[in-house]
Structure formats: structure tokens, C-alpha cells
C-alpha positions as CSV (number, residue, x, y, z in Angstrom):
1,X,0.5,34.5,68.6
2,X,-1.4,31.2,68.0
3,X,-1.6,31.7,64.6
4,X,1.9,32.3,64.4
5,X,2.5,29.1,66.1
6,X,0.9,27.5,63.8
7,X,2.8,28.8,60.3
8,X,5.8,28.2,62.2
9,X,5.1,24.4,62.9
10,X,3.7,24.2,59.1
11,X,6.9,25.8,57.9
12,X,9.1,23.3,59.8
13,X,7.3,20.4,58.8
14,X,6.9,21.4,54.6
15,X,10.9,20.9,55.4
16,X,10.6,17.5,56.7
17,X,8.6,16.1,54.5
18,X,10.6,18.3,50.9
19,X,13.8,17.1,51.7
20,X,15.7,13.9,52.1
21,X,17.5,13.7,55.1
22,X,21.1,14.0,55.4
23,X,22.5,11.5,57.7
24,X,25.5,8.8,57.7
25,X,25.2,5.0,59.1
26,X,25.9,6.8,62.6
27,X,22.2,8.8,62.6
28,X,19.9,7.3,60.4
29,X,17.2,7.1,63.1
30,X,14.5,5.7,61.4
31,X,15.0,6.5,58.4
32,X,14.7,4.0,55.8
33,X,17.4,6.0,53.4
34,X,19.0,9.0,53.2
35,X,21.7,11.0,51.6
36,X,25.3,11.6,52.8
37,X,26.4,15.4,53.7
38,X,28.1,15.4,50.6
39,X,25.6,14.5,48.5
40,X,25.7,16.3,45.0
41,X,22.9,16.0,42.9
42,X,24.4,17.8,39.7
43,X,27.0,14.7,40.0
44,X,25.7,11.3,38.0
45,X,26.1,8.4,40.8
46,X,29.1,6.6,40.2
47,X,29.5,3.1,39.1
48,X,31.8,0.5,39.5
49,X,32.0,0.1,35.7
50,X,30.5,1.2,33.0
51,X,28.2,4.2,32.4
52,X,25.2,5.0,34.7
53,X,21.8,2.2,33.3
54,X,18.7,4.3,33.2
55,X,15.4,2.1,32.4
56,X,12.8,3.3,30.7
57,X,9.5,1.7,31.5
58,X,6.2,3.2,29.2
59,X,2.9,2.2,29.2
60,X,1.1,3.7,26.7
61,X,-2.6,4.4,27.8
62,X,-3.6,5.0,24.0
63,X,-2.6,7.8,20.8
64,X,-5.1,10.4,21.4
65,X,-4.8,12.3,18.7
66,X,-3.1,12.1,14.7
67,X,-2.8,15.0,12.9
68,X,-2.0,15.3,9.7
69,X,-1.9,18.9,9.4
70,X,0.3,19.8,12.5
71,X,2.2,16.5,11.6
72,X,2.2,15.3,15.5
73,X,1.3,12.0,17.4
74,X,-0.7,12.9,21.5
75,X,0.6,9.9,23.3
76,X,-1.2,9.5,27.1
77,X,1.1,7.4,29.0
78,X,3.0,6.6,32.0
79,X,6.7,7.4,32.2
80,X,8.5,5.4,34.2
81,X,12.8,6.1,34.9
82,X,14.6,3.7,36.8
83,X,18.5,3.9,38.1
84,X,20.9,3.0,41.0
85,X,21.5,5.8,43.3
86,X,24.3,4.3,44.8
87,X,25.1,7.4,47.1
88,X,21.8,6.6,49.2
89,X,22.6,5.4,52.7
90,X,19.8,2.2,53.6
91,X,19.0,1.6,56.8
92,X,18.0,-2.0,56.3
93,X,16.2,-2.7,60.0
94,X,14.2,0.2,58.8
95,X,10.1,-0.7,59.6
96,X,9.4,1.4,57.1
97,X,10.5,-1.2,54.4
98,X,7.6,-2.7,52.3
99,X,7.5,-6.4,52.0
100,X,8.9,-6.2,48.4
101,X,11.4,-4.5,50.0
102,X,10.3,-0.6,48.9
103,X,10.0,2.1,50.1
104,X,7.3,4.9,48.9
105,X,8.5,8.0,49.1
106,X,7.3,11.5,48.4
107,X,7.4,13.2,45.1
108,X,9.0,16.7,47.4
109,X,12.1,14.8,47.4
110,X,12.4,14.5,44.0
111,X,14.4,17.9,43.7
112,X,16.6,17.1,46.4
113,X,17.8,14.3,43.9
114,X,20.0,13.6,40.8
115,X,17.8,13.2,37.7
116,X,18.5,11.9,34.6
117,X,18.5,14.6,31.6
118,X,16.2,13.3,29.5
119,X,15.0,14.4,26.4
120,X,12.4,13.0,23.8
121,X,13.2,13.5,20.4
122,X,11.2,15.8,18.8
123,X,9.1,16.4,21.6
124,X,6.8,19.3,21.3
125,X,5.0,19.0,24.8
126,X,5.4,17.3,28.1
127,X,2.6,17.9,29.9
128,X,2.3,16.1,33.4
129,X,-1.1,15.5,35.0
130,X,-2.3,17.4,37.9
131,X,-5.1,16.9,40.2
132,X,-4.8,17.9,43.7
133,X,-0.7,17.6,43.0
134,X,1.6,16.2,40.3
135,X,0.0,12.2,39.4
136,X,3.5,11.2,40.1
137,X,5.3,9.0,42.6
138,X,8.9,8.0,43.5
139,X,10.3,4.7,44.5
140,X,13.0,3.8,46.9
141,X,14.5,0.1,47.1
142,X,16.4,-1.8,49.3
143,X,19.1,-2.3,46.4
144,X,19.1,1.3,46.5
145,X,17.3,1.5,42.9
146,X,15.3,4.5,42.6
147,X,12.0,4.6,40.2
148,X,10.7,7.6,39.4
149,X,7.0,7.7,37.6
150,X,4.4,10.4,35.8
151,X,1.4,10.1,34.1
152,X,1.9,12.5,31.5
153,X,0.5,13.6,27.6
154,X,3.5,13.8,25.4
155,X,3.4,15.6,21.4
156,X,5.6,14.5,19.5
157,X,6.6,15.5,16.2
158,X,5.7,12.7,12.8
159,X,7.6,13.6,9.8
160,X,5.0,12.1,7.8
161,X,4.8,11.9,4.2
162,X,1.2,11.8,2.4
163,X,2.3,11.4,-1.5
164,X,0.5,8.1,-1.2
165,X,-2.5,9.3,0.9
166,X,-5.1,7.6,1.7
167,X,-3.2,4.3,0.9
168,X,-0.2,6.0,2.8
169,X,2.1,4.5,5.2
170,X,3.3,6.4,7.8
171,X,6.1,5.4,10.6
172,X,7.2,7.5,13.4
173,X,9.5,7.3,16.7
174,X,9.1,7.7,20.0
175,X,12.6,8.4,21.3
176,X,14.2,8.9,24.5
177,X,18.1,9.8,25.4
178,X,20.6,12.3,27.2
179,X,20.4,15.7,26.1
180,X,24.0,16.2,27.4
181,X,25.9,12.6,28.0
182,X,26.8,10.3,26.1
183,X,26.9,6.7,26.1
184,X,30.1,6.3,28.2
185,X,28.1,7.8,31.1
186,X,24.3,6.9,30.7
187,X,23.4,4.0,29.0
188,X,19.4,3.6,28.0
189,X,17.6,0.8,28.0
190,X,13.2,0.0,28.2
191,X,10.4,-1.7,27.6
192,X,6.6,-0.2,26.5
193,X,3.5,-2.0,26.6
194,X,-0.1,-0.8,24.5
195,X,-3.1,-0.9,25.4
196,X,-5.0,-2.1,22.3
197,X,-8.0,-3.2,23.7
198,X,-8.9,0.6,24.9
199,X,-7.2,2.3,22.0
200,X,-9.5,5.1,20.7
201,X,-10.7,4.4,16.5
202,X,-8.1,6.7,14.7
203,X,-7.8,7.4,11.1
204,X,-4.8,4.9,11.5
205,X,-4.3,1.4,12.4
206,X,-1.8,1.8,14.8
207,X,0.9,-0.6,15.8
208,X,3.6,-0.3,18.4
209,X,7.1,-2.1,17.6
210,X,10.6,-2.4,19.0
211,X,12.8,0.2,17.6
212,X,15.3,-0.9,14.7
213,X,19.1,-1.4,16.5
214,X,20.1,1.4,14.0
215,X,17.6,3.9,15.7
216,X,18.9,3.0,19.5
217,X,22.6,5.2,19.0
218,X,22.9,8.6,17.8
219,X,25.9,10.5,16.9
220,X,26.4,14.5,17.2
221,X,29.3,16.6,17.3
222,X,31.8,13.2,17.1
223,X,29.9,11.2,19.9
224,X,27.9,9.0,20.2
225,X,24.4,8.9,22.4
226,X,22.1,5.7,23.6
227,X,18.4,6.0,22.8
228,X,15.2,4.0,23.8
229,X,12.2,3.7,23.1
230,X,9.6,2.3,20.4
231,X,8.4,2.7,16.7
232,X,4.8,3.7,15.8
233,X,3.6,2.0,12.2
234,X,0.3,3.6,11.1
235,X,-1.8,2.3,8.1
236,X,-4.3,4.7,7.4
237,X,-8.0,2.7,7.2
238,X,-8.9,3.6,3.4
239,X,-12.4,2.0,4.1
240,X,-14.4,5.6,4.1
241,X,-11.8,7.6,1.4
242,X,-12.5,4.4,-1.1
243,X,-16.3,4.8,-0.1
244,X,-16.2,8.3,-0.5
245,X,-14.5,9.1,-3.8
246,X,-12.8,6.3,-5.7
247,X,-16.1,4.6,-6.0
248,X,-18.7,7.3,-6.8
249,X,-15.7,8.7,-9.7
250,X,-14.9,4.9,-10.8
251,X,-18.6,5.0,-11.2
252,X,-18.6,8.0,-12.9
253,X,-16.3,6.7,-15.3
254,X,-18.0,3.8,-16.2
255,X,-21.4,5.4,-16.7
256,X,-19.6,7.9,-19.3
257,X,-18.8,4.8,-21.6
258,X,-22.9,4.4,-21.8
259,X,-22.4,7.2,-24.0
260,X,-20.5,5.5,-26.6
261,X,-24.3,2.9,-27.4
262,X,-26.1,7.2,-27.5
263,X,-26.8,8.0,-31.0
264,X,-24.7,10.8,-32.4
265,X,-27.4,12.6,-33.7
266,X,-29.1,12.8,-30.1
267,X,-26.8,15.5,-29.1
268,X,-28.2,16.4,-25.8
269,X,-28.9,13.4,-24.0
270,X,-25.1,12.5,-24.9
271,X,-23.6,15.7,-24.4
272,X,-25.7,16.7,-21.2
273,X,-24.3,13.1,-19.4
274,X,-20.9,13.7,-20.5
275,X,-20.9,17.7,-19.2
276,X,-22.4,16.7,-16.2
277,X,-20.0,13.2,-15.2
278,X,-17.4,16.3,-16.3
279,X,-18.4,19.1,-13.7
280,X,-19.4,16.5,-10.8
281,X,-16.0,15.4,-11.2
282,X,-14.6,18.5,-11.1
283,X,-16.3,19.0,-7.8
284,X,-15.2,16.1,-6.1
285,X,-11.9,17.0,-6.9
286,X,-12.5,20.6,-5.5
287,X,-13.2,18.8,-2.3
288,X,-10.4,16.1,-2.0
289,X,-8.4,18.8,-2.3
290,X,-9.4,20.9,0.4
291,X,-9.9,18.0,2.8
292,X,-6.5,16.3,1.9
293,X,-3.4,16.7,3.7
294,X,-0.8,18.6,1.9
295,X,1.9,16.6,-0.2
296,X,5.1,17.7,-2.2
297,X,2.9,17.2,-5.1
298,X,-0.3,15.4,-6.0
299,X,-1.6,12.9,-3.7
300,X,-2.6,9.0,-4.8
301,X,-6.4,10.4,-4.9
302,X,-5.9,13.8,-6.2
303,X,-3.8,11.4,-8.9
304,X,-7.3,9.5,-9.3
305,X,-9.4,12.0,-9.4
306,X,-7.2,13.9,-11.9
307,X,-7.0,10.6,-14.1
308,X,-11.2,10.1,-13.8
309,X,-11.3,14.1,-15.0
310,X,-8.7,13.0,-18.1
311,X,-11.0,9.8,-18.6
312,X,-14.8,11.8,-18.9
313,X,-13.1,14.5,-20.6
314,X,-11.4,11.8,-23.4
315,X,-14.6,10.4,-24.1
316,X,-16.4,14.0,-24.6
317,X,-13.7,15.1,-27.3
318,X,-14.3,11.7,-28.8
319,X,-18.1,12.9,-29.3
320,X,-16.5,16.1,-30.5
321,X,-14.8,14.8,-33.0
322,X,-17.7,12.9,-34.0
323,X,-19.7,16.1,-34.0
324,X,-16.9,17.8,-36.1
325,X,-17.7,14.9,-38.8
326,X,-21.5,15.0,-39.3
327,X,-21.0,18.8,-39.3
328,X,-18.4,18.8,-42.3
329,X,-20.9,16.0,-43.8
330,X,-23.8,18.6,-43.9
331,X,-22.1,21.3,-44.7
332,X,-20.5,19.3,-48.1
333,X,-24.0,18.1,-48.6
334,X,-25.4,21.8,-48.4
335,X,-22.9,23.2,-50.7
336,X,-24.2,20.3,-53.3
337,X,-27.8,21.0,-53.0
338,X,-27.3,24.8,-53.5
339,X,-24.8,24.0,-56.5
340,X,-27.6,21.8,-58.6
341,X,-30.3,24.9,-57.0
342,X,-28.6,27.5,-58.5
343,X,-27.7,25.6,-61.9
344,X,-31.4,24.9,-62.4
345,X,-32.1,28.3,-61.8
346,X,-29.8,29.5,-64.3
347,X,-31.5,27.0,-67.2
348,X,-34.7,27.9,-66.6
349,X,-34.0,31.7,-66.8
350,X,-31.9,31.0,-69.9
351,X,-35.3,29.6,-71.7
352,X,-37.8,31.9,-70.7
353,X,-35.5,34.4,-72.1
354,X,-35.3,32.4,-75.2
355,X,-38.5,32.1,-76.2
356,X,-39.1,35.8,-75.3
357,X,-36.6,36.8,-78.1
358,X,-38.1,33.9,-80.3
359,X,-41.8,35.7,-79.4
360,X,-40.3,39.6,-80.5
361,X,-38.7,38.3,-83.5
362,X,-41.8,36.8,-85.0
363,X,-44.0,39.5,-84.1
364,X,-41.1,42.5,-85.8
365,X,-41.6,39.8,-89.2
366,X,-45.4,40.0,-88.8
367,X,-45.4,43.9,-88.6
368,X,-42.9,44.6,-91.5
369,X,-44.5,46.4,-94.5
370,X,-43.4,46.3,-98.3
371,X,-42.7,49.2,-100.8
372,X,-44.5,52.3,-102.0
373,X,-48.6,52.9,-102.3
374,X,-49.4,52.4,-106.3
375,X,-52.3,54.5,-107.3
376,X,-53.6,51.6,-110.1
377,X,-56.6,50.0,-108.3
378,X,-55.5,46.5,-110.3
379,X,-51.7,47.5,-109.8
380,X,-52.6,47.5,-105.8
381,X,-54.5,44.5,-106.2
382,X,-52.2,43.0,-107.6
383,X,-49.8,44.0,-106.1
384,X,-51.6,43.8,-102.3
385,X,-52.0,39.9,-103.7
386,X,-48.3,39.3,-104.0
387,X,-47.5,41.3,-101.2
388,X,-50.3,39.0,-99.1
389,X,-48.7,35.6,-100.9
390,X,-45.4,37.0,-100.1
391,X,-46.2,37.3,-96.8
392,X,-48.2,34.2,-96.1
393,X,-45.2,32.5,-97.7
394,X,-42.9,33.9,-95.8
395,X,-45.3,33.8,-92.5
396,X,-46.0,29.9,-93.4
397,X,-41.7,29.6,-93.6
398,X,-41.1,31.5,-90.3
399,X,-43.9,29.8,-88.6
400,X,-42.4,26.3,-89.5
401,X,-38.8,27.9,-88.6
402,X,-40.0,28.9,-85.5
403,X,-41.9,25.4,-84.2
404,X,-38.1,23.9,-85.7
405,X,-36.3,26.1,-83.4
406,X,-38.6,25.7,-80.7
407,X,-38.4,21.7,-80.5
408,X,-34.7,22.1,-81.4
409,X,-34.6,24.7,-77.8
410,X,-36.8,22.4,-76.3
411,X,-35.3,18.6,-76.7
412,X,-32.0,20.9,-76.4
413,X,-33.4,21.9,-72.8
414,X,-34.7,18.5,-71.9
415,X,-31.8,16.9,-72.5
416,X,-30.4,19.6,-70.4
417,X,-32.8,18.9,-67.8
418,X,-32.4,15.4,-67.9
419,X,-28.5,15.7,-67.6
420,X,-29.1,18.1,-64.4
421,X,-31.7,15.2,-63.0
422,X,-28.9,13.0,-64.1
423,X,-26.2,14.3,-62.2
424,X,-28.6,15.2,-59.2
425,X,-29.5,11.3,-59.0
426,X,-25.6,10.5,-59.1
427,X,-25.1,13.3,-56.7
428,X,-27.4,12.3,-54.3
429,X,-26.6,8.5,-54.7
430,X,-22.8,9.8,-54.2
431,X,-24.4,11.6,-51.2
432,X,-25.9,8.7,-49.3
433,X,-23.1,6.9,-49.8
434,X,-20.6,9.6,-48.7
435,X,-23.3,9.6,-45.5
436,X,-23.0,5.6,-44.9
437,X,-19.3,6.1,-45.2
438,X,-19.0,8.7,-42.9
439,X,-22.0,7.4,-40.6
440,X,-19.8,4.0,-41.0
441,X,-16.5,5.8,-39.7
442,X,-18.3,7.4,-36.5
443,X,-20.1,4.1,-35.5
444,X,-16.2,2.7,-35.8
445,X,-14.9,5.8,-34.4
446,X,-17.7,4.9,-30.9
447,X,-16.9,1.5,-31.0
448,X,-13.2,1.1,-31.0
449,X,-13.7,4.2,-28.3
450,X,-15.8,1.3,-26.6
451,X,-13.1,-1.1,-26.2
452,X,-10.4,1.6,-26.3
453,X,-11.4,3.3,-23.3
454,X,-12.0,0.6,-20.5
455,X,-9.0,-0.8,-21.6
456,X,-7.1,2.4,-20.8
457,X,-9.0,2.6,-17.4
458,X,-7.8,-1.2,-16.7
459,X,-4.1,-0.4,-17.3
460,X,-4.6,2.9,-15.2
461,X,-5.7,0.8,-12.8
462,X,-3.4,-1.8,-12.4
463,X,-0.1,0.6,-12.9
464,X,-2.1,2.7,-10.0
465,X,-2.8,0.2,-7.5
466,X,1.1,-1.5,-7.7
467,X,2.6,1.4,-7.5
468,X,0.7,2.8,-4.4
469,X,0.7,-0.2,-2.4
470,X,3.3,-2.2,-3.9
471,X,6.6,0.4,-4.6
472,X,5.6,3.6,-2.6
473,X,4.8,1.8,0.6
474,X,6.8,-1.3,0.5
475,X,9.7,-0.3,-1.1
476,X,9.6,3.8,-0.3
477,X,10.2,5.0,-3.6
478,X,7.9,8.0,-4.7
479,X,8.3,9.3,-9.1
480,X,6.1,13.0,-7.6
């Protein structure tokens, strides 16, 4: 039974304290306000002219949270609504008063009241702080102005764009308005206050601005709603991107023009820098990519990157076409040396076999007989003694014919040889010279590629930099 007693009293006092009390200037006790028995709070309070003026007070603790991903701003703030309730009933010799002339009442009477219906726009949470109960508080005034107040963490949605990341420029809205009414029945108006000095580091310098006069009316469905509220500029602090990537891959490029003062000829000290500028480039592209937020197309570093990759990659088909030239070079020289080769070869064959046939020939003379035996022992002396002048004569003219014919094929293959040492001379003296002349048109082809290439990396540069911070986020024109 005591226990009973108890919920009972509980009960009846829950009901007290939840709801306003409904009295008239007749009963007010001592009450500081309360409602009349007609009191309807789906009803806006009336007012002698002109729509209903809702304030909208916000102090904005700090932005928690950026993300680029979910494209949302975390605000932690206090919300703060203020309005004339002009239905309340005051009971001005109220003790209750404070000296300011308010009254603090509970946050149960809240849904005994008329509220505003406010929505943020784009709001993706309203969360309101809880500890024991809600960290709110209402507000009663003498002038029968009603404040109501939350600490809350709102999400709101940034449509941010991040073609110019990391020199981007991002601008979002905090808005507040009527869902349903419009501005001939609830006019907004507000203020907001930030608290710099205990705002979190972001990615973002953040700055917090009045909003444009554009931004404080809406119209939808052929009327037109009042807004408040305040305007969020970030600048995105390019400190650690510019640390991290455009100056190790400026770098990069500047170490691949070293290159250019390599020899040619020392083709893997060259080709190993330029190969491995190439695939650490690559790389870092792999991971600005990844890490990045996502863009209609490329981003302004994914642009740099891109460019640094063209750049190292430039300059190593420059020393491939370089390459390409001393290769034809050797091959022409090559084909020369095996020409003259096989020409030499071809003489000297032709006068061993000369002298060969010149050898047989005189040896077929030597063994040639003459006529029949003769059986007269003076006859065959005789006749052995012509045949041995005969052939002494004869050996005597072929002897002489062949020395003749052997220093005629010999000064005939001197001067033969001496045409083929000729021409070899000129050839290789037309060689070297092809070689300066070619060696000549790399070295020219490295040094214009000297001047050639920083220059193009200096133009890159300044069309880059103007058109990222000058046109894209000054002006808000994007070519991607």
C-alpha cells in the first residue's frame, strides 16, 4: 500500500512538472506564465502584423570533422530558437521572475508548446546531447519571448568539388528555414559566433561568413521561404601535399635533365636513372591516386604527376632516339668493313689461283716430248741436240714469258691492292667523319634537349599554377 502511495504521488507530480499550466488572469496562482484553455500548439502564435520572427542564435563550438569522401561537414554547436509566444498568460507579480526578467523553465514543457518546423538544409544528422537528460533548456520572458536551446552535433551535406585538389576551394552552407511555411508566416533571422581559438587543426582553414542575400530566400513550388544561417569557406592547407609529392616529383624531374651532361655511349648509368626517375614516378602516382578524393576527372596533382610521368618519359625517348642513331652508325660502319673484308678476300683467292695455273702450265711445257726414236746413233745425237736446243730455247722463252707475266699479275695486283688500301683509307676517313657528324648531331640532339626541356617544364608551370589558383578558384571555371 505504501509503495503504492508512493507511484501515485510520483505519477501526479511527473504531471506537474511535464506540463504548462492552463490558467487565465483569474487563477494564475503563482505561476509566472501559463497557457490559456484554448491553447493550440499546432497553431503559429498570431501577430499583429507580419509573419511570425524566429531567431536563430548558433554558436559553433568547432567543425569536428571534413570528409572528403562522404562529402559532409560535423558541426558541434549550440542551437539556439527564439520567438514571441504571444498566447502565454504572464503573471508579472510572479516571485518567480529573474532579475533580467526570465524565467527558467523545464525542458518537459517543451511538448506542451508550439515549435517552429525547422529544417537544416541538407542535414544528414541532428543529434542532441544527452547526459543524465537532454543538454537542453527553455527560456520564458517577461515580454513573453520564448528561447529554446540544445547542444547538439549536426552533419550536414558539402557539395564539394575536388577538380583542383589539394589547391581546392571548397564553400558550403549551413542553412536553416520552414519546412512547411513560407515567408508570409515565419520570417528567419540569426546570428553565429566561432570559436577559433579552440577550433580543432583540419585539413581546411576554415572560415565562417555571413551568408550571401541571394542564399537567405528560397523558392519551391511558386513560393517563396526565409532562410538563416552562415557560409563555411575552406582552403585546404597544401603545406604537407606540396611536401609530399610536388616536391620529391619536381625533383625528380630535374634530376632526369642530369642525364642530358651522361655520355651516350654509357648506356646504363643513363638508362638506369632515367628507368628508375620513370617507375618511382609511376609509384607516386599509384599512391596520389588512391589517397586522393575522387574528381569528375583528373585532379590538379594527379595532373602534376601525370605531366612529371610525360616529362621523365620525354627525356628517355630522347636517349632512344639517340641510341637509334649510334646503332644505325655501327651498323653502316659494319656493313663497310665486311664489304672491303670480303673484296680482299676475293683478290687474294683470284692470285693464288693465278699463279697455280701459271705453275701447271710451265710444268705441261717442261714434260712435252718431240717426234719418233731414230735408230742412227749420230741421227739421235743429233737429233737429241736439236731437240735439247729446242727446248732450252723454248724453256729460256717461256721462262722469260712467265717472270713477264708474273710482274705484269703482280704490279697488276698491287695496284689492285693499293686501290683496295685506297679506298679503305677514304672509307675510313669518310667513316670518321660520318661518326663526328653523327656524334655532332647527338651532342646537338642532348643539348637543345637541355634547354628544350626545362623550358617546357617552366611554361608547364606557370600555365599550372594560374590556372589552379588563379581561374579554377577565383573565377570557378574548370576545362576537366
Amino acid at each position: 500500500m505504501y509503495r503504492v502511495q508512493i507511484i501515485i504521488f510520483l505519477l501526479s507530480l511527473h504531471s506537474v512538472l511535464c506540463d504548462i499550466p492552463k490558467c487565465n488572469h483569474n487563477n494564475m496562482g503563482d505561476h509566472p506564465f501559463c497557457i490559456p484553455s484554448e491553447y493550440n500548439k499546432d497553431v503559429i502564435p498570431p501577430t499583429p502584423d507580419g509573419p511570425l520572427e524566429v531567431f536563430v542564435d548558433i554558436f559553433i563550438f568547432e567543425v569536428s570533422k571534413i570528409n572528403d569522401i562522404a562529402l559532409t561537414m560535423t558541426f558541434e554547436l549550440y542551437f539556439d530558437l527564439m520567438w514571441e509566444e504571444s498566447r502565454f498568460v504572464i503573471n508579472q507579480t510572479s516571485d518567480k521572475w529573474g532579475k533580467d526578467g526570465s524565467f527558467m523553465g523545464s525542458t518537459n514543457f517543451v511538448k506542451s508548446l508550439w515549435l517552429p518546423d525547422i529544417q537544416i538544409y541538407k542535414c544528414k544528422q541532428f543529434k542532441k546531447r544527452e547526459i543524465v537528460t537532454d543538454v537542453a533548456g527553455l527560456i520564458v520572458w517577461k515580454d513573453r519571448k520564448l528561447l529554446y536551446t540544445v547542444s547538439t552535433e549536426v552533419v550536414v551535406d558539402c557539395p564539394m568539388k575536388f577538380s583542383a585538389y589539394p589547391l581546392d576551394h571548397q564553400r558550403c552552407k549551413f542553412l536553416v528555414g520552414s519546412y512547411i511555411h513560407d515567408n508570409t508566416q515565419i520570417s528567419f533571422s540569426g546570428k553565429f559566433v566561432h570559436d577559433i581559438e579552440n577550433q580543432r587543426a583540419q585539413q581546411y582553414m576554415i572560415n565562417c561568413t555571413e551568408l550571401d542575400p541571394a542564399d537567405k530566400v528560397i523558392y519551391w513550388a511558386n513560393r517563396t521561404y526565409c532562410q538563416t544561417g552562415f557560409q563555411v569557406d575552406l582552403v585546404r592547407r597544401r603545406t604537407p601535399v606540396l611536401l609530399q609529392v610536388y616536391l620529391p616529383s619536381g625533383m625528380f624531374v630535374v634530376v632526369s635533365w642530369i642525364s642530358f651532361i651522361v655520355p651516350p655511349e654509357v648506356v646504363p648509368g643513363r638508362m638506369a636513372l632515367l628507368v628508375t626517375l620513370f617507375l618511382v614516378l609511376v609509384n607516386i602516382f599509384n599512391s596520389v591516386t588512391a589517397n586522393a578524393p575522387k574528381a569528375e576527372g583528373l585532379t590538379a596533382v594527379e595532373t602534376w604527376v601525370v605531366s612529371c610521368i610525360i616529362h621523365v618519359f620525354g627525356v628517355l625517348a630522347e636517349y632512344a632516339l639517340i641510341l637509334k642513331i649510334i646503332q644505325s652508325e655501327k651498323r653502316r660502319d659494319a656493313k663497310s668493313r665486311r664489304s672491303f673484308l670480303k673484296a680482299l678476300s676475293s683478290l687474294n683467292s683470284s692470285n693464288s689461283s693465278h699463279q697455280t695455273e701459271k705453275s701447271n702450265g710451265k710444268t705441261i711445257r717442261r714434260d712435252l716430248g718431240g717426234g719418233g726414236m731414230s735408230t742412227n746413233i749420230e741421227e739421235i745425237f743429233e737429233t737429241d741436240q736439236q731437240y735439247t736446243n729446242q727446248q732450252y730455247a723454248d724453256q729460256q722463252y717461256t721462262n722469260q714469258q712467265y717472270v713477264d707475266q708474273q710482274h705484269a699479275d703482280n704490279v697488276l695486283a698491287e695496284k689492285k691492292h693499293t686501290e683496295l688500301e685506297r679506298q679503305w683509307k677514304v672509307q675510313q676517313r669518310e667513316s670518321r667523319c660520318v661518326r663526328e657528324k653523327i656524334q655532332m648531331a647527338y651532342e646537338r640532339v642532348d643539348r637543345l634537349a637541355m634547354y628544350l626541356f626545362p623550358f617546357f617544364f617552366f611554361v608547364f608551370n606557370i600555365l599550372y599554377w594560374t590556372y589552379y589558383l588563379i581561374i579554377v578558384n577565383i573565377f570557378g571555371l574548370s576545362l576537366f
